[in-house]
C-alpha positions as CSV (number, residue, x, y, z in Angstrom):
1,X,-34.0,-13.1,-15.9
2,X,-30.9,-10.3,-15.8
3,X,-33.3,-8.1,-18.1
4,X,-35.9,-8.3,-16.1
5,X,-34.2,-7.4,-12.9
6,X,-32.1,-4.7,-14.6
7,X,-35.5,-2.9,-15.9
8,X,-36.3,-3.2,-12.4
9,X,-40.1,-3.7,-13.3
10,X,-39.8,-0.3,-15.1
11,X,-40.2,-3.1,-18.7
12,X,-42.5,-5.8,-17.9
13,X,-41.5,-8.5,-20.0
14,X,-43.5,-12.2,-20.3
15,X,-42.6,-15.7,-21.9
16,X,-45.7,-16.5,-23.8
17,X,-46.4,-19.8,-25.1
18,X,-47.7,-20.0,-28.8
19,X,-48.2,-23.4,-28.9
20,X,-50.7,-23.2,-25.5
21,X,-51.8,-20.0,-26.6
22,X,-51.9,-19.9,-30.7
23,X,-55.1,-17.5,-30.7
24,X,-53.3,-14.8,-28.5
25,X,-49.9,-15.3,-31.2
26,X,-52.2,-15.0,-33.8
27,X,-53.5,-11.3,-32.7
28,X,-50.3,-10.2,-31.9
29,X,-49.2,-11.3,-35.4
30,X,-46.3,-13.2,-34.0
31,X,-44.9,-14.8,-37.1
32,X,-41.5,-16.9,-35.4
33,X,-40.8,-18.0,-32.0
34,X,-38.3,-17.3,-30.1
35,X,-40.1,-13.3,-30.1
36,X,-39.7,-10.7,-27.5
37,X,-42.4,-7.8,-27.7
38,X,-43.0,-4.8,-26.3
39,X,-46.3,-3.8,-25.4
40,X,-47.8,-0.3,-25.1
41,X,-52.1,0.9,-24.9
42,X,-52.5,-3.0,-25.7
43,X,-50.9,-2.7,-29.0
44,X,-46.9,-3.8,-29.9
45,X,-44.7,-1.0,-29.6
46,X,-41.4,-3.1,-30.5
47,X,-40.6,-6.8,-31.4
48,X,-37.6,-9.0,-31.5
49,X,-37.9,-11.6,-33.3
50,X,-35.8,-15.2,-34.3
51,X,-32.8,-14.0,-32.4
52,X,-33.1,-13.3,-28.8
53,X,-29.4,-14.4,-27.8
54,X,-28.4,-12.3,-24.7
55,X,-26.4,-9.9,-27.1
56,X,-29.7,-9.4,-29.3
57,X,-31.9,-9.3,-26.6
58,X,-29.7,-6.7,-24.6
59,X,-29.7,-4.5,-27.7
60,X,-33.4,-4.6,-27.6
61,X,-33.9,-3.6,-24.3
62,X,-31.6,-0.7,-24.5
63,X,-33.5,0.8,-27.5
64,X,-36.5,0.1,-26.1
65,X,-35.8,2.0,-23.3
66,X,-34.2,4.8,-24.9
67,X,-37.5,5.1,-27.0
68,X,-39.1,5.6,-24.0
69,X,-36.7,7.7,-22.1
70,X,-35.9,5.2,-19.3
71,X,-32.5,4.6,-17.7
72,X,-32.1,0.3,-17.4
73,X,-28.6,-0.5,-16.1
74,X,-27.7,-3.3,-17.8
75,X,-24.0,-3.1,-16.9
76,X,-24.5,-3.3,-13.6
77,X,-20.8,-3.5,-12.2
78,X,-19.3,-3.5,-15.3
79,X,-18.4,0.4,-14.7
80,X,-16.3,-0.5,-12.2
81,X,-14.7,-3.6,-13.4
82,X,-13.9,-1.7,-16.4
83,X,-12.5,1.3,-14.5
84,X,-10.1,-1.4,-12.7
85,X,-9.0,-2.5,-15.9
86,X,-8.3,0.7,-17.8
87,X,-6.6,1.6,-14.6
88,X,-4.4,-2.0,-14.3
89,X,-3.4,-1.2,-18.5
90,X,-0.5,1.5,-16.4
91,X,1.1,-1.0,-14.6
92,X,-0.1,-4.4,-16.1
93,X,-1.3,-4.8,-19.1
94,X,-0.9,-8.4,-18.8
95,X,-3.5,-8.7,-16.0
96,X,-5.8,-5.2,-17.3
97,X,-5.9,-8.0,-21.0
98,X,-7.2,-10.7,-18.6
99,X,-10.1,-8.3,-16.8
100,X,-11.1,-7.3,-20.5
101,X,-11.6,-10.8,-22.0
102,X,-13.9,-11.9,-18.5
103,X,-15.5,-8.5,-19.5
104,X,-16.1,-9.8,-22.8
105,X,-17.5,-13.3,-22.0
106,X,-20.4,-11.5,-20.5
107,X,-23.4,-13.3,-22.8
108,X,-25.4,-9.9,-21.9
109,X,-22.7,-6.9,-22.2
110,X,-24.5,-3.8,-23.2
111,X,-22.9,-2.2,-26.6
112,X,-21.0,0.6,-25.4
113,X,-19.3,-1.9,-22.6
114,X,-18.5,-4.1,-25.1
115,X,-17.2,-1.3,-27.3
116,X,-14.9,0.0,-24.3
117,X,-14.1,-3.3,-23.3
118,X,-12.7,-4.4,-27.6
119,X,-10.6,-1.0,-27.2
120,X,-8.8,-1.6,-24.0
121,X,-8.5,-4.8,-25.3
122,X,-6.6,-3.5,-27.9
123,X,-4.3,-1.0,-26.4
124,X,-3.5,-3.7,-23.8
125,X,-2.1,-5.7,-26.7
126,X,0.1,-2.4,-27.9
127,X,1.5,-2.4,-25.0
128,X,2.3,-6.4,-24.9
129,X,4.6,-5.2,-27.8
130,X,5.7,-7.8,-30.3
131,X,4.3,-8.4,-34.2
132,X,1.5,-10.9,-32.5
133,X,0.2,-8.3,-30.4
134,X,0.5,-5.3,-33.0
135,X,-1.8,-7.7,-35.6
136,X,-4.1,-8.6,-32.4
137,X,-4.6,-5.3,-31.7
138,X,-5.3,-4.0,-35.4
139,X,-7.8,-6.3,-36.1
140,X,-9.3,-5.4,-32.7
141,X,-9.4,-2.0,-34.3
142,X,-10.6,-2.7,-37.9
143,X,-13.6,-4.6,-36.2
144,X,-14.9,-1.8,-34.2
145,X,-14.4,0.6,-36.7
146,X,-16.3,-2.0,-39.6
147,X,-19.2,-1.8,-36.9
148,X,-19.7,1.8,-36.7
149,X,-17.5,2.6,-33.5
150,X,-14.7,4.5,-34.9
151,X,-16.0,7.8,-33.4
152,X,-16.8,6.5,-30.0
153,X,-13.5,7.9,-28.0
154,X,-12.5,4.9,-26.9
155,X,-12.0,3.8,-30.5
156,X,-10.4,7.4,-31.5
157,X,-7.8,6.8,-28.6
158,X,-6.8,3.3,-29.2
159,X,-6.4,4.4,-33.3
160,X,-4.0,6.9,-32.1
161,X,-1.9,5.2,-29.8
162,X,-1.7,2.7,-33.4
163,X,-0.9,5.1,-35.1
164,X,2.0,6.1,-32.9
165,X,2.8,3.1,-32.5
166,X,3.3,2.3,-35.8
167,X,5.5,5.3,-36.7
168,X,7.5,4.1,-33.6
169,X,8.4,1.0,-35.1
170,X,9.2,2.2,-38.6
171,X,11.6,4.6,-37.2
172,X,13.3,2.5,-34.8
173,X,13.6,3.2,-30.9
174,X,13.9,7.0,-29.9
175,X,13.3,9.3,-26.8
176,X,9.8,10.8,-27.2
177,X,11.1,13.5,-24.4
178,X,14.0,14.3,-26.4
């Protein structure tokens, strides 16, 4: 229902029923069911098929729609709630940790979101401090990076503050503006 809404009728999409409708599966060549298709002249453009969890699905549409040069907002508010949080990491990163994980539950976050949301994540548990939060944090970062994110900026930033980090601790306490 949040796809459709967020294509705002831009991607018409339709539950079809192969059981009611096995000739119609049939010459679509629709070989599992749960499938999500994409339809263009009357032939399919783009199918999902087996796994259309709200994280599959989402992935979907956004290719979809990049194929065909559309803008779909599937983040809708997440901009800002994410802007709150990498704002809150200043002066809590207690409560900016919280904002991400609620970020996070979101079944239907888009990939980049989710991407922005693991980082902040992570940085939020550098600044937590402690050995807990440091090996929180760095398998935060070796996750994104074994996915294919470690270039996105987000991911870049959250390696360097690591990376200071980590030369912080190994040479003990000292005055960065000295």
């Amino acid at each position: 229902m949040r796809l459709r809404q967020a294509a705002q009728g831009r991607l018409p999409l339709v539950r079809l029923d192969c059981t009611a409708l096995p000739q119609v599966c049939q010459a679509l060549q629709i070989k599992s069911s749960p499938t999500v298709l994409l339809m263009a002249r009357g032939q399919v453009a783009a199918a999902l098929e087996g796994d259309i969890t709200p994280p599959a699905a989402t992935g979907f549409v956004e290719h979809v729609a990049q194929m065909l040069g559309l803008k779909v907002n599937l983040a809708e508010g997440l901009t800002e709630q994410l802007a709150e949080a990498e704002e809150a990491e200043w002066s809590d990163a207690t409560a900016a940790a919280e904002a991400y994980e609620r970020i996070l539950g979101c079944a239907d976050l888009p990939a980049d979101a989710r991407v922005r949301a693991s980082a902040g994540r992570a940085r939020c548990a550098l600044r937590q401090q402690g050995d807990q939060s440091l090996e929180e944090a760095k398998a935060i970062l070796a996750d994104l990076e074994a996915s294919g994110h470690g270039r996105q900026p987000e991911v870049k930033q959250t390696a360097a503050i690591l990376w200071l980090d980590e030369r912080r601790r190994a040479l003990g306490a000292f005055d960065l503006h000295a």
